[in-house]
Wavefront OBJ file of the C-alpha trace (Angstrom):
o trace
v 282.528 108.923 192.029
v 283.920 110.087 188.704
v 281.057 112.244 186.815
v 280.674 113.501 183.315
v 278.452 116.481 182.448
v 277.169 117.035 179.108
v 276.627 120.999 178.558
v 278.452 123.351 180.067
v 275.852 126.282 180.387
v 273.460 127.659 183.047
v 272.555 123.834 183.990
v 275.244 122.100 183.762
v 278.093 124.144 185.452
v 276.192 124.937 188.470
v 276.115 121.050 188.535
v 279.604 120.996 187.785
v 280.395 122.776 190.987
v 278.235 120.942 193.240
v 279.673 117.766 192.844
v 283.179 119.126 192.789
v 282.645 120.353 195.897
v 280.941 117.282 197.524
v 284.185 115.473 196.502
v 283.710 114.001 193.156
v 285.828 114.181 190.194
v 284.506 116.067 187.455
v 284.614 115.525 183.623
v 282.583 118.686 181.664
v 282.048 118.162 177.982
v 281.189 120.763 175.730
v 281.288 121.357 172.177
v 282.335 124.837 172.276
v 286.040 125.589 172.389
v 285.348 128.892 173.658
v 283.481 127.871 177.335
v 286.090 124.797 177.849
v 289.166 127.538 177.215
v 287.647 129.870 179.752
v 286.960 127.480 182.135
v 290.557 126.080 182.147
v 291.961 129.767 182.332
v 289.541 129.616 185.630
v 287.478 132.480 184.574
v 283.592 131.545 184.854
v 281.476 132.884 182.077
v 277.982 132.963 183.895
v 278.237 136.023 185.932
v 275.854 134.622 188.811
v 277.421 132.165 189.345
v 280.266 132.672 191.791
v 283.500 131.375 190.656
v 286.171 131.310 193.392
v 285.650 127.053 193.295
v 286.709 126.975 189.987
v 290.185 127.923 189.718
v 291.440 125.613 192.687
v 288.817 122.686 190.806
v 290.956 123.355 187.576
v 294.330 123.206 189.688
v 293.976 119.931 191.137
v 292.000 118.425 188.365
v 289.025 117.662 189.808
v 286.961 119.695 187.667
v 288.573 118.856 183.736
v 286.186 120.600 180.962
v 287.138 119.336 177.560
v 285.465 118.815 173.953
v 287.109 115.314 173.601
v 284.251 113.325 173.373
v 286.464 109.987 173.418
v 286.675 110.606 177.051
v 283.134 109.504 177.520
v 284.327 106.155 178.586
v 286.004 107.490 181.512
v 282.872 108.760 183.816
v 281.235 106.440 186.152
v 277.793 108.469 185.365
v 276.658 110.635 182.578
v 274.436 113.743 182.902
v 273.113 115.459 179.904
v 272.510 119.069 180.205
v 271.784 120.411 176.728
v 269.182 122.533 175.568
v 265.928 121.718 173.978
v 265.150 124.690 172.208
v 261.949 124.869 169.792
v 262.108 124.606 166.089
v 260.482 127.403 163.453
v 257.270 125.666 163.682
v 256.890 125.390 167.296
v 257.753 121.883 167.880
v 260.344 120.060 170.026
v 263.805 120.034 168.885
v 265.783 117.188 169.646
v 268.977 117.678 167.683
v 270.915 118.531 171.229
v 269.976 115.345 173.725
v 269.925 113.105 169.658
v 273.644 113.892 168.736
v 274.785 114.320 172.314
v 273.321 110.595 172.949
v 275.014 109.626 170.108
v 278.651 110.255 170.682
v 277.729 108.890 174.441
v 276.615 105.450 172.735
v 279.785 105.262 170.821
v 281.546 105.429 174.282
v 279.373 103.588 176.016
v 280.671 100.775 178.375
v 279.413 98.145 180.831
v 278.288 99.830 184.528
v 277.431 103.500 183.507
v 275.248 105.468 184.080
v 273.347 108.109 181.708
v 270.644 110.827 183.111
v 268.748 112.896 180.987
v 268.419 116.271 182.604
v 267.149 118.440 179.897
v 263.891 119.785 180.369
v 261.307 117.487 177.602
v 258.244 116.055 176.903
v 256.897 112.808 178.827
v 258.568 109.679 177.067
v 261.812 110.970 175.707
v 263.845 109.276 177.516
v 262.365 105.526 176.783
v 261.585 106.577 173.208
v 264.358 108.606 172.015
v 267.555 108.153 174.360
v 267.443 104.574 175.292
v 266.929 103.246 171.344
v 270.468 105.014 170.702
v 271.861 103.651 173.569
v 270.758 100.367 172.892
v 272.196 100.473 169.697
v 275.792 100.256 171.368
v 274.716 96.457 172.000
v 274.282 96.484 175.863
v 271.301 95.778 177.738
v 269.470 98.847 180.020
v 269.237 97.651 183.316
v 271.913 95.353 183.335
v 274.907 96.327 181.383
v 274.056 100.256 181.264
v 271.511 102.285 183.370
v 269.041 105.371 182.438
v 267.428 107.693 184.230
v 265.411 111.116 184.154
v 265.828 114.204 186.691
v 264.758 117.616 185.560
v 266.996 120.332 186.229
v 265.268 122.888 188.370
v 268.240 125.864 188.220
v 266.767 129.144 189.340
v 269.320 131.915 187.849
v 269.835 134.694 190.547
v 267.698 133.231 193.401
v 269.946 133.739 196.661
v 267.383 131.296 198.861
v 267.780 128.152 196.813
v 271.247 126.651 195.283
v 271.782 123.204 193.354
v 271.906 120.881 195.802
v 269.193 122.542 198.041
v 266.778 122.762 195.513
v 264.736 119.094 195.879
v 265.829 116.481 193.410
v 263.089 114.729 191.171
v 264.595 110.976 189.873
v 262.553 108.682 187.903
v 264.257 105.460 186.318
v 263.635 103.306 183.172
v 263.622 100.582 185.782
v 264.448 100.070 189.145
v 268.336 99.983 189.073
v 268.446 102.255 186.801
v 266.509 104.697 189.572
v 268.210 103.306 192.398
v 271.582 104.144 190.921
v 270.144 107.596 189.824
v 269.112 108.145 193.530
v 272.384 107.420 194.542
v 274.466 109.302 192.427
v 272.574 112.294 193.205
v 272.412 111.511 197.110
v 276.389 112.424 197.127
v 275.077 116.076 196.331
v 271.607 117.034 197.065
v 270.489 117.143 200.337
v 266.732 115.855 199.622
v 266.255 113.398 196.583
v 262.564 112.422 195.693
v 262.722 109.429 193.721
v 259.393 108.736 191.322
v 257.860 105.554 189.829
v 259.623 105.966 186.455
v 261.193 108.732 183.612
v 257.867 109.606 182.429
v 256.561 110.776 185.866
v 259.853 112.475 186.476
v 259.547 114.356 182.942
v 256.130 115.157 183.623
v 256.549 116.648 186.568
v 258.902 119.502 185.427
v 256.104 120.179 182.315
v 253.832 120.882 184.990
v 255.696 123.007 187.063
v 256.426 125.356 183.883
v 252.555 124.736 182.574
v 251.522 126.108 186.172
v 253.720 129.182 186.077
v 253.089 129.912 182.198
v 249.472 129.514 182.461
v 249.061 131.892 185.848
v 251.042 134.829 184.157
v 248.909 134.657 180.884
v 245.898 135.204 183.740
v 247.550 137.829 184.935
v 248.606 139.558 181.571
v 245.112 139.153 180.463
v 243.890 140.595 183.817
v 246.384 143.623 183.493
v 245.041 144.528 179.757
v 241.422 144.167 181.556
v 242.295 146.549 184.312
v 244.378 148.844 182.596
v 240.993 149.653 180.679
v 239.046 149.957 183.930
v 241.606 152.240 185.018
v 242.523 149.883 187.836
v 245.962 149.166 188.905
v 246.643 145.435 188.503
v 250.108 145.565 190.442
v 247.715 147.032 193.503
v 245.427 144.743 192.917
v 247.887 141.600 193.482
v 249.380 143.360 196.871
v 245.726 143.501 197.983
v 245.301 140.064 196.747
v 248.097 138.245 198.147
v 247.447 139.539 201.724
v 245.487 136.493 201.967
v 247.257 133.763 203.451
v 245.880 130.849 202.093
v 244.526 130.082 198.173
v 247.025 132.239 196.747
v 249.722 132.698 195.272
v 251.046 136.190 193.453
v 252.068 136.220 189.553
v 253.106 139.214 188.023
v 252.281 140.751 184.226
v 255.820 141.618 182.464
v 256.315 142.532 178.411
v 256.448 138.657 177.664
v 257.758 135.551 178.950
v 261.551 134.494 179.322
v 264.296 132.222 180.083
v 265.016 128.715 178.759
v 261.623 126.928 180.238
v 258.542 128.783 180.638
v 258.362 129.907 177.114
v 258.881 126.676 175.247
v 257.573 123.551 177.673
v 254.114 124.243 177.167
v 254.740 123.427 173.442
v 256.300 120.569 174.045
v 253.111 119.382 176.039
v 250.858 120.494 172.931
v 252.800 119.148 170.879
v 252.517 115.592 172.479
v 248.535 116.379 173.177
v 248.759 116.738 169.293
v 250.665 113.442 168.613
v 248.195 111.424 170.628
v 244.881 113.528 169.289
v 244.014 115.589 172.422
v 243.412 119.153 172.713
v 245.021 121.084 174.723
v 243.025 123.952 174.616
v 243.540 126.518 178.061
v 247.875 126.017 177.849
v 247.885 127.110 174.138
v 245.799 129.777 174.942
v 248.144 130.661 177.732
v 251.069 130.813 175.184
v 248.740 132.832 172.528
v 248.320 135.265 175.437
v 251.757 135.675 176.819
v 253.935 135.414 172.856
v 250.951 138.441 172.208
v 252.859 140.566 175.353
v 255.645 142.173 173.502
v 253.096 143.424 170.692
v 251.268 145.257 173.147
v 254.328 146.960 174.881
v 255.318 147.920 171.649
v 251.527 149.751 170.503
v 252.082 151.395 174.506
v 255.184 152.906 173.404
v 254.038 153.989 170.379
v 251.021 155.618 172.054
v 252.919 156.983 174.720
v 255.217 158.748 171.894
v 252.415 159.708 169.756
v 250.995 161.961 172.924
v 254.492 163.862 172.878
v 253.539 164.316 169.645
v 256.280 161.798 168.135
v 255.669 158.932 165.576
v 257.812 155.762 166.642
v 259.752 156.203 163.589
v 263.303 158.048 164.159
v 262.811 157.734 168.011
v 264.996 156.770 169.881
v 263.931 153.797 172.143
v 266.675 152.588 174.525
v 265.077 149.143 176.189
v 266.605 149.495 180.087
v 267.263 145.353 180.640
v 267.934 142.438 178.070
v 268.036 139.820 180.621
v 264.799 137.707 180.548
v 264.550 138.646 184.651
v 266.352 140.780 187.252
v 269.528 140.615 188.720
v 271.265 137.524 186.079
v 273.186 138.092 182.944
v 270.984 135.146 180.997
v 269.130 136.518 178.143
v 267.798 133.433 176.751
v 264.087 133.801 175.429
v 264.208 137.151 176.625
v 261.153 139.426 175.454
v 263.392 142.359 174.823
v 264.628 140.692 171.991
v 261.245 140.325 170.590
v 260.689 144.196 171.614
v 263.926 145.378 169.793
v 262.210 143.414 166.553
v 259.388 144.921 167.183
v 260.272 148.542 167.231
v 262.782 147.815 164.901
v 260.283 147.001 161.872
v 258.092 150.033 163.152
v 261.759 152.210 162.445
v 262.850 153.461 166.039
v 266.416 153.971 166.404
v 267.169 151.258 169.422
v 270.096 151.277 171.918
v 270.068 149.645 175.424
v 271.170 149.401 178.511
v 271.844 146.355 180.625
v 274.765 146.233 183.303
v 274.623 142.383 183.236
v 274.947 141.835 179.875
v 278.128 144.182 177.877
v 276.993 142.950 174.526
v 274.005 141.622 172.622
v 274.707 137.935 172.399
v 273.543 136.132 168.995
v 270.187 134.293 169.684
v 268.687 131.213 167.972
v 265.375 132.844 167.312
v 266.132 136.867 166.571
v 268.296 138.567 164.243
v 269.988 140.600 167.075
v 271.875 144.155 166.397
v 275.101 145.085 167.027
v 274.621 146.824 170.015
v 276.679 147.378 172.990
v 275.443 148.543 176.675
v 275.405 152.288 177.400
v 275.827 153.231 180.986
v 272.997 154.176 182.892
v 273.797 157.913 182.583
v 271.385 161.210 182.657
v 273.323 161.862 179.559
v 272.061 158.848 177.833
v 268.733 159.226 179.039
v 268.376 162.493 177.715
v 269.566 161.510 174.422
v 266.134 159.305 174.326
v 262.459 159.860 173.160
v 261.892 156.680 175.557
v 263.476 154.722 178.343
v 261.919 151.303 177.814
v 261.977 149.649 181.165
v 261.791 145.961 179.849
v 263.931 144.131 182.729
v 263.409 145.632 186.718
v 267.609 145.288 187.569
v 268.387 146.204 190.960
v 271.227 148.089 190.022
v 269.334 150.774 187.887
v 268.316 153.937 189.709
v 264.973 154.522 188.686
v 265.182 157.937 190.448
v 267.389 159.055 187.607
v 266.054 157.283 184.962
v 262.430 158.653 185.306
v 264.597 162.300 186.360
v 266.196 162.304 183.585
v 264.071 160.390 180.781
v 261.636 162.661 178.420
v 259.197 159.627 178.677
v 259.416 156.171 180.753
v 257.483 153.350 179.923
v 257.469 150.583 182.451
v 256.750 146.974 181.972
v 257.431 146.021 185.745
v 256.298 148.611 187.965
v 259.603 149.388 188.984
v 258.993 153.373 189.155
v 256.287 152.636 191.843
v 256.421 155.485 193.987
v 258.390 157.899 192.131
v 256.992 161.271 191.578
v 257.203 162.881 188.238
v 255.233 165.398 186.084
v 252.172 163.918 184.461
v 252.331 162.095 181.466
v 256.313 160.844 181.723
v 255.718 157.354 183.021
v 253.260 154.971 181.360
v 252.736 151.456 182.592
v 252.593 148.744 180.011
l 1 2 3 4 5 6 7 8 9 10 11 12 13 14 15 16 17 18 19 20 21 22 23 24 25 26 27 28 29 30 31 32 33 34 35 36 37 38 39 40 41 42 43 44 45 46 47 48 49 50 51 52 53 54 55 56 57 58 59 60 61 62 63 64 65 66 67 68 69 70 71 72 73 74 75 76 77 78 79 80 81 82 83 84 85 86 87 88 89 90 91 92 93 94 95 96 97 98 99 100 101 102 103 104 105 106 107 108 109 110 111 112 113 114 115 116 117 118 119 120 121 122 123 124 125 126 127 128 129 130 131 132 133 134 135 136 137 138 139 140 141 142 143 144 145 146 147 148 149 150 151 152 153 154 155 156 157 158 159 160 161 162 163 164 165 166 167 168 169 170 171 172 173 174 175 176 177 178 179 180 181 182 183 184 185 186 187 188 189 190 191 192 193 194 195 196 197 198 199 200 201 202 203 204 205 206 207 208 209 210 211 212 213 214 215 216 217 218 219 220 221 222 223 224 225 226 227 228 229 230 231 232 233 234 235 236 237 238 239 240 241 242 243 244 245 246 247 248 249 250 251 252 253 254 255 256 257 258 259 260 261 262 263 264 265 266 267 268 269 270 271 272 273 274 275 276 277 278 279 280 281 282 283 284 285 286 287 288 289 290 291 292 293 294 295 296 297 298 299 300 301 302 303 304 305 306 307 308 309 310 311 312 313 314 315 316 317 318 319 320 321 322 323 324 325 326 327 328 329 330 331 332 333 334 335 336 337 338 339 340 341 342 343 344 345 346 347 348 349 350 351 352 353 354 355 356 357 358 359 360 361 362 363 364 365 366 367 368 369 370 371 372 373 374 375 376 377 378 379 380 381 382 383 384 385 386 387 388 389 390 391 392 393 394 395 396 397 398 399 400 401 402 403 404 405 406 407 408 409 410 411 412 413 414 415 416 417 418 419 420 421 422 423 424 425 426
């Protein structure tokens, strides 16, 4: 089998490497010169991801990344693993899978196979990809085939990889979906085929609805106990002791990463093009986007009882990551934090062992900032230590030891003594 990935980023590289190492030959297009020259040097820019297939991949050719997109021709199956980011209003964005589907039509030829992967609204593949495709002048079904499977990458979890993470496949017909199911047999080990794309696409807006909507309860239960003076972090330990009927959410200083924060507007959005409300998931999203506003009026309370105004403090926000332990920042909250305190006028610096430099970001003006080490002399140079992202490799010992005044957005200086007043949950 000779595959073609389109994207070469958190998705589609871990994909790379699964069907490199199930055999396959391996053709990863991107449109940055910077990823396809690192990969060929064998050096693997996502720093979870470990990297001692690719150099021997690049050796003997069976992993070729490139940005010649006359080379389309060449797979026997496409995957598209771009992103689908939101515009300034809040809508879909389909510029990514649009011009990516483009340059594949232009290539197109008789036998091959395209799969949508990127995570999207319920009929994007029949009503967006396939009218490009068609326009090449074969027929879907017959001459080409299309298919949906949702990616379902979870950065930094050790339990589940790519190809033991179950495989979703829904078809625009049924070969399309039979040759989806078996391209992906070759790598997963358990493929769940579906009744068609739109089932397929639907499903991964629901598992991202489910986990968006259960945090807003929780961050709207933490604001609600915080007031009663009751621990909400306690209060899910207690709660998930049950073994049935439930499962445990945590509150955090905003939602992250490249799904959770943006399907649930792609569902509204499509409630809104058909005339439906969608009433309890925007709510959800008007709960969680309100997060990092209320981290921000903690900190500034927190300084004001030190008898500090946030203006000329300095803040240093301990994680940029959207979660612990991965060096993708995409969506993160802290971002929206930084802006935050920012406009308020703290002086911001951070500290994130996963990630050495702020990276530019579609949807924040980021700083110029570069990670300090986690030392008690940095700590002490701060009015706050921000604790924004829970990384196992800070030592919280030190960090509430050494910090003036600790606010924590994760409960990750549970158990820690210190004098009263230094730590404040948020």
């Amino acid at each position: 089998m000779h595959v073609g990935i389109m994207g070469l980023g958190y998705v589609g590289l871990p994909l790379v490497r699964a069907f490199v190492n199930c055999g396959a030959s391996v053709i990863g297009f991107d449109v940055d010169n910077r990823k396809v020259d690192s990969l060929i040097r064998g050096e693997c820019y996502i720093r979870h991801l470990e990297s001692s297939w690719l150099a021997p991949a690049i050796a003997n050719q069976s992993f070729q990344p490139t940005c010649n997109m006359d080379r389309l021709d060449e797979p026997d199956a496409i995957v598209i693993c771009v992103p689908t980011p939101l515009n300034a209003s809040r809508d879909p964005d389909m510029t990514y899978i649009e011009n990516t589907v483009k340059a594949i039509a232009k290539k197109l030829r008789l036998g091959q196979l395209v799969v949508l992967e990127s995570t999207t609204y319920p009929g994007t593949t029949r009503d967006v990809v396939k009218p490009i495709l068609d326009r090449s002048g074969l027929v879907c079904g017959s001459d080409y085939f299309l298919a949906f499977s949702p990616e379902r990458e979870d950065p930094g979890n050790s339990q589940f990889s790519t190809q033991t993470i179950p495989k979703v496949v829904g078809g625009i017909d049924l070969p399309s979906k039979l040759r989806a199911v078996e391209l992906y047999s070759i790598v997963m080990k358990h493929v769940v085929p579906v009744g068609s794309c739109e089932v397929a696409e639907a499903s991964k807006i629901l598992e991202n609805t489910y986990r968006s909507v259960n945090i807003a309860m929780v961050n709207e239960l933490k604001l609600l106990f915080m007031r009663l003076g009751i621990d909400i972090w306690e209060v899910i330990d207690a709660a998930k002791t049950k073994p049935f009927g439930f499962q445990a959410f945590y509150p955090g200083p905003g939602l992250g990463g490249h799904c959770i924060p943006i399907d649930p507007f792609y569902l509204t959005w499509l409630a809104r093009c058909h005339e439906m409300p969608t009433r309890f998931i925007e709510l959800a999203g008007e709960i969680n986007m309100s997060m990092p506003r209320f981290v921000v009026d903690r900190v500034a309370e927190a300084l004001n009882a030190m008898g500090k105004p946030v203006k000329g403090s300095h803040v240093g926000i301990l994680g940029v990551a959207y979660k612990k332990n991965i060096d993708d920042p995409r969506e993160s909250p802290s971002f929206k934090l930084m802006e935050l305190l920012s406009e308020r006028g703290a002086i911001l610096s951070y500290t994130d062992p996963h990630v050495p430099t702020l990276p530019k970001m579609r949807s924040y003006q980021v700083p110029a900032l570069s990670s300090h080490d986690i030392s008690a002399q940095y700590l002490q140079s701060l009015d706050c230590a921000l604790i924004a992202t829970d990384h196992s490799a800070f030592d919280y010992e030190l960090i509430v030891g050494e910090s003036k005044l600790v606010v924590d957005t994760r409960n990750a200086t549970l158990g820690i003594d210190a004098p009263d007043g230094r730590i404040w949950k948020a």
